[in-house]
VEXGURO-956796 format. One line per field, with one value per residue (C-alpha): residue number from 0; chain; x, y, z. Coordinates in steps of 0.5 Angstrom, whole numbers, plus 500, padded with zeros to 3 digits. Layout:
N
resi [NUM,...] $
chain [A,...] $
u [X,...] $
v [Y,...] $
w [Z,...] $
//
This chain:
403
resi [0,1,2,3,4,5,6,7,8,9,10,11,12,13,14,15,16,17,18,19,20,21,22,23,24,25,26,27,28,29,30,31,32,33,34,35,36,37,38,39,40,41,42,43,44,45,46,47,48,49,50,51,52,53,54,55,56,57,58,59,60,61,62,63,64,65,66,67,68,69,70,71,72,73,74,75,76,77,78,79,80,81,82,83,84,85,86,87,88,89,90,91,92,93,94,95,96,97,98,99,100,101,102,103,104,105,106,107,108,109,110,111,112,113,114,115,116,117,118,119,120,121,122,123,124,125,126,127,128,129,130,131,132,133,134,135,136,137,138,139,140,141,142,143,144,145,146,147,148,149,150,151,152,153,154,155,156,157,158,159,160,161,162,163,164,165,166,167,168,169,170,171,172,173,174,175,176,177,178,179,180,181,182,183,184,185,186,187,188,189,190,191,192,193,194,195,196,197,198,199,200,201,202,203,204,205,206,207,208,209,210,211,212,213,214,215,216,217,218,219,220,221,222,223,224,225,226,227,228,229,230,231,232,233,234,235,236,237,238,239,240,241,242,243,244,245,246,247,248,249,250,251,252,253,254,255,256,257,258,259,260,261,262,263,264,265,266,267,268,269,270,271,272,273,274,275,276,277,278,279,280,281,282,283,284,285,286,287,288,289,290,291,292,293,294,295,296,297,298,299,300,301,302,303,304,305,306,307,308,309,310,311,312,313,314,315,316,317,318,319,320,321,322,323,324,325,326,327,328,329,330,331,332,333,334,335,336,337,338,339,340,341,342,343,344,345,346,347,348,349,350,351,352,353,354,355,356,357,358,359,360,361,362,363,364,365,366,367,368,369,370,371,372,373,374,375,376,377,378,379,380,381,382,383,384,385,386,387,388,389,390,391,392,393,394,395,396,397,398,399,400,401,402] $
chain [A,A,A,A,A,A,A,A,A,A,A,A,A,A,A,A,A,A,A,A,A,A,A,A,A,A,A,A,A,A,A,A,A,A,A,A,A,A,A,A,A,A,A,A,A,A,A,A,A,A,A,A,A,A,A,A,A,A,A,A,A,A,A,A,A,A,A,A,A,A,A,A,A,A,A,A,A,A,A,A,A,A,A,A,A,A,A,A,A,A,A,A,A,A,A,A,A,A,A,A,A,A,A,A,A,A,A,A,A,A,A,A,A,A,A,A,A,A,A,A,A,A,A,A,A,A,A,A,A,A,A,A,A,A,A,A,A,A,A,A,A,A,A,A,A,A,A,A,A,A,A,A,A,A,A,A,A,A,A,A,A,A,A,A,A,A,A,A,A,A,A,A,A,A,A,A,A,A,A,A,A,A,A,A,A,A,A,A,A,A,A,A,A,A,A,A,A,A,A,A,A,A,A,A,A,A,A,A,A,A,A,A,A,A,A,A,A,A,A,A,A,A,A,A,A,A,A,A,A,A,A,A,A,A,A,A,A,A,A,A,A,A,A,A,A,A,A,A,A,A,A,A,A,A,A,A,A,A,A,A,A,A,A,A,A,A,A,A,A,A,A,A,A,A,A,A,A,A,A,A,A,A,A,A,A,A,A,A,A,A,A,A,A,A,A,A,A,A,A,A,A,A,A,A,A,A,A,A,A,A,A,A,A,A,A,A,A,A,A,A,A,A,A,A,A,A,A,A,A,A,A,A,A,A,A,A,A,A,A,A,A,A,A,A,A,A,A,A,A,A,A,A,A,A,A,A,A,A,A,A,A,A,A,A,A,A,A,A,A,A,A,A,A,A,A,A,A,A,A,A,A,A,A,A,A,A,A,A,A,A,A,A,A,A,A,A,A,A,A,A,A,A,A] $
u [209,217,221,226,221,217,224,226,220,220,228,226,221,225,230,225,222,230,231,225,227,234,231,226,232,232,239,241,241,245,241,241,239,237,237,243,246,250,256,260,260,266,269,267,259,254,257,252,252,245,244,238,235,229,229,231,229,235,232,236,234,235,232,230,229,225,218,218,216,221,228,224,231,235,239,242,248,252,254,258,257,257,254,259,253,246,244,251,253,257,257,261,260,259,254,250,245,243,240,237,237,240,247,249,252,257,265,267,262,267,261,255,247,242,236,231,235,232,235,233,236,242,241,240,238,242,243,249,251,254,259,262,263,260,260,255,254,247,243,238,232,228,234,235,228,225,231,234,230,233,225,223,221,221,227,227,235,237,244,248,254,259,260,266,263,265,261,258,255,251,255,252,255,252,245,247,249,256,255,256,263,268,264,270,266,268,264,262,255,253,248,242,236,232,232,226,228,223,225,224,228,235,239,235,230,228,226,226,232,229,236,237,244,246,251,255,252,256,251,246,252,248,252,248,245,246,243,239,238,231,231,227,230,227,234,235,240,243,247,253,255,252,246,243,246,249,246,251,250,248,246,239,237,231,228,229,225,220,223,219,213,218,221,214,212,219,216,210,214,218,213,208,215,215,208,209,215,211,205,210,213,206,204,210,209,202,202,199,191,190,186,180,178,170,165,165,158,154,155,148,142,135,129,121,114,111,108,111,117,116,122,120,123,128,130,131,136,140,140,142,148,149,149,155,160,159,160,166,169,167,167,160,155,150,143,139,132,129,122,121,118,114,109,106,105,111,109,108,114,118,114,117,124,124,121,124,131,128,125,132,136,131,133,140,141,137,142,147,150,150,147,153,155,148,146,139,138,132,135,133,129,132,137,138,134,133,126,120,121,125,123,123,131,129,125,131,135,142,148,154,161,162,168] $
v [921,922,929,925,920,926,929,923,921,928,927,920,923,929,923,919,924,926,919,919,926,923,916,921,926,924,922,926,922,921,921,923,930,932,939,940,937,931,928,926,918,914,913,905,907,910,906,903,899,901,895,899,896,900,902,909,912,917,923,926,931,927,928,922,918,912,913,915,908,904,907,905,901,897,900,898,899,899,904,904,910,914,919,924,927,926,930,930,923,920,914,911,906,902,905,901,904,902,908,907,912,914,913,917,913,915,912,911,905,900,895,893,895,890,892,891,897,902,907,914,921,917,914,907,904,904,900,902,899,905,902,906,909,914,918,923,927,926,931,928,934,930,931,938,941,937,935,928,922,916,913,916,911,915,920,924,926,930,928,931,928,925,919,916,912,907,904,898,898,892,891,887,883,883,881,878,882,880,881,887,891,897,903,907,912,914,921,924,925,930,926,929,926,924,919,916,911,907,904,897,897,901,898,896,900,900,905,909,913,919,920,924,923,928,927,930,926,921,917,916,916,922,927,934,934,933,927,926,920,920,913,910,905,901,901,896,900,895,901,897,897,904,907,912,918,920,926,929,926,931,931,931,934,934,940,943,941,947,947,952,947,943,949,951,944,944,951,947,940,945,950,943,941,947,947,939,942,946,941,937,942,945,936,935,942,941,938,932,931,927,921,920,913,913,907,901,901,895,890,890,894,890,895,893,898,901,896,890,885,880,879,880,877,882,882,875,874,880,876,870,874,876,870,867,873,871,864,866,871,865,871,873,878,881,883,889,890,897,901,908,912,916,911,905,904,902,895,895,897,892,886,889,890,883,880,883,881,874,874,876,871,865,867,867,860,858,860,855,861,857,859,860,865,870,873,878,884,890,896,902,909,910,907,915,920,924,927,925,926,920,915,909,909,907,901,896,891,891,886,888,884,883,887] $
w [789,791,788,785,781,778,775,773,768,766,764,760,757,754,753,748,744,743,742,736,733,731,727,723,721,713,710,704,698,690,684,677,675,668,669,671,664,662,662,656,657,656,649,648,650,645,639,634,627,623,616,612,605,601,594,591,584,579,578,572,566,560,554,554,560,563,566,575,575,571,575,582,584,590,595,602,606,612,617,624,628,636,638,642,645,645,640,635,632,626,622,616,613,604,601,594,590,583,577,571,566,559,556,550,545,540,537,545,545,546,546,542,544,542,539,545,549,545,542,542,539,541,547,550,557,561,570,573,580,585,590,595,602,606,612,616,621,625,628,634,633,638,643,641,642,647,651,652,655,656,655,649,644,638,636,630,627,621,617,612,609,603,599,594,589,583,577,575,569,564,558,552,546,540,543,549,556,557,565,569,568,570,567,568,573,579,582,589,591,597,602,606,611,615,621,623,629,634,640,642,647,650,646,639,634,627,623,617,613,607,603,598,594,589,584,577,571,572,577,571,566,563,558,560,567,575,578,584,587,592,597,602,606,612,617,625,629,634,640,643,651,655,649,655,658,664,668,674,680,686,692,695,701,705,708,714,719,723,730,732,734,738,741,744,746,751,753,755,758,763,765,766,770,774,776,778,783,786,787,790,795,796,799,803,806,807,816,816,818,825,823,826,827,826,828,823,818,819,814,811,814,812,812,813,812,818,823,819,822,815,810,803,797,795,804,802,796,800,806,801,800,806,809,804,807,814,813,809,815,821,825,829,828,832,830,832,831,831,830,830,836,833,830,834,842,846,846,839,838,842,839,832,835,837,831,826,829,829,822,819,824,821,814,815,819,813,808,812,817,824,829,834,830,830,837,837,841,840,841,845,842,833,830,827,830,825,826,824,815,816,821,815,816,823,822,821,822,822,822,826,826,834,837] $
//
């Protein structure tokens, strides 16, 4: 191999694993990432509206009051709100409960009380509608503690706010209620709770609302105590637009890659070029060696024992083969018959010489060689002379292409 082919190979393969090296590099890529915190979503994301029904009971100190489960109660309501971040939120929205207590009755009654409300220490029965609007601030605990997860399904939030309200209350004539009326009652009630939320989805959930509501006495038309308002509410929560989060986008890098084993490995790859270069130098400074053209070997050599000329059925298969290669080279071939001079009289030896050849010739016309391409001769002394321990080698036929 030339020089310049061996520097060339060693250049394209430098070249290819440069070639490799440049596919495998990593691209830095964008994502999302939580810990570094959040960003604050656009003023049209994060919105909701939350419709709730369940029931509340009015808790007052009245001297004379219904039993617990007599001022069990409806409410619902109806709220539209945005979270601001993923932990504070507000809402607003109407507000409905009813109570059912005692009213103090005395000459300001503008109304009749039948018999069957009840009157006692100058008390009657009373239901009263609370209407109004209310409003929160919201606290997301789960958010807070636990940090936001945008596939979390359950979510725990505290609230606190206030509500205006205005009353309605059933008014009677005579013995017949007379419908529900103006009670002349506004008040103010401070409201505290706990969400509970499940999400169905990103954008709907269902879940439950612990309020209390708290009042002066005019929430139950009480004359002496403030009362309190325990409701339970079943809530669905539809968030509208963008509901998740936004996390900062940065960049991800991949790590740098070890060159140290590619710096050894081009250490290696040129000290392997040196040692090429000087192999190369060392074969074109070498003189050249005088060919010595050597007799051309027989193309086969037919063996037989001591004192015997006939082919066994080994010799014949090789003559077979034999006999095919020298009809397809159409060139002639000379046999030579050999016997060792150590063994046998020289008469004997000259009889084995001659039959030998003969027999192996046989074989060969018989295996479709022509005759005219075979010629026999007995040759003179052993065909090697190595001594006496190898005198098999000199009982032979050999069959030679004529020059």
């Amino acid at each position: 191999m030339k020089k310049s082919a061996i520097l060339a190979f060693a250049a394209a393969m430098m070249l290819g694993q440069n070639v490799v090296a440049q596919n495998n590099v990593k691209e830095v890529t964008y994502v999302e990432d939580a810990t570094q915190g959040y960003l604050i979503n656009n003023f049209s994301s994060n919105w909701f509206i939350t419709g709730q029904a369940g029931v509340a009971n009015a808790m007052t100190k009245d001297e004379y009051r219904p039993g617990f489960g007599d001022r069990f109660a409806p409410a619902a309501g109806i709220y539209v709100g945005k979270y601001f971040t993923p932990i504070i939120g507000v809402r607003a929205g109407f507000d409905w409960f009813q109570t059912k207590g005692y009213a103090a009755g005395g000459a300001g009654v503008q109304y009749d009380v039948p018999a069957e409300s009840g009157f006692y220490g100058g008390y009657y029965k009373t239901k009263l509608n609370n209407l109004g609007a209310a409003g929160d601030v919201i606290i997301n605990l789960t958010n807070w503690w636990c940090g936001y997860n945008p596939d979390r399904v359950f979510n725990a939030s505290v609230y606190a706010g206030l509500g205006g309200y205005f009353t309605t209350e059933k008014q009677y004539k005579g013995n017949k209620a007379d419908g529900w009326h103006n009670a002349h009652n506004q008040f103010l009630a401070a409201r505290a709770g706990l969400l509970l939320d499940f999400n169905l989805s990103r954008n709907f959930a269902l879940g439950l609302d612990l309020r209390a509501v708290g009042a002066d006495k005019g929430m139950t038309m009480s004359s002496n105590h403030v009362s309190v308002n325990g409701e339970v509410l079943v809530s669905a929560t539809y968030k509208f637009n963008k509901a998740n989060w936004t996390a900062p986008i940065v960049a991800v890098v991949p790590e740098i890659e070890d060159c140290e084993p590619i710096k050894a490995r081009l250490q290696a790859a040129n000290a392997r070029i040196e040692d090429l270069e000087a192999q190369l130098k060392a074969c074109l400074n070498r003189p050249v060696e005088k060919v010595v053209e050597t007799a051309k070997a027989p193309l086969a050599t037919i063996y037989f024992t001591i004192g015997n000329s006939t082919l066994n059925s080994v010799d014949r298969k090789v003559l077979g083969a034999v006999a095919e290669q020298i009809k397809a080279s159409g060139k002639n071939y000379t046999l030579t018959g050999w016997a060792d001079t150590y063994t046998g009289t020289d008469a004997i030896n000259a009889r084995l010489r001659v039959n030998r050849a003969k027999n192996v010739e046989k074989a060969l016309i018989k295996n479709g060689v022509p005759a005219s391409q075979l010629s026999t001769k007995s040759g003179e002394g052993n065909l090697n002379d190595l001594g006496i321990k190898y005198v098999a080698l000199d009982r032979c036929v050999t069959i030679e292409e004529n020059k």
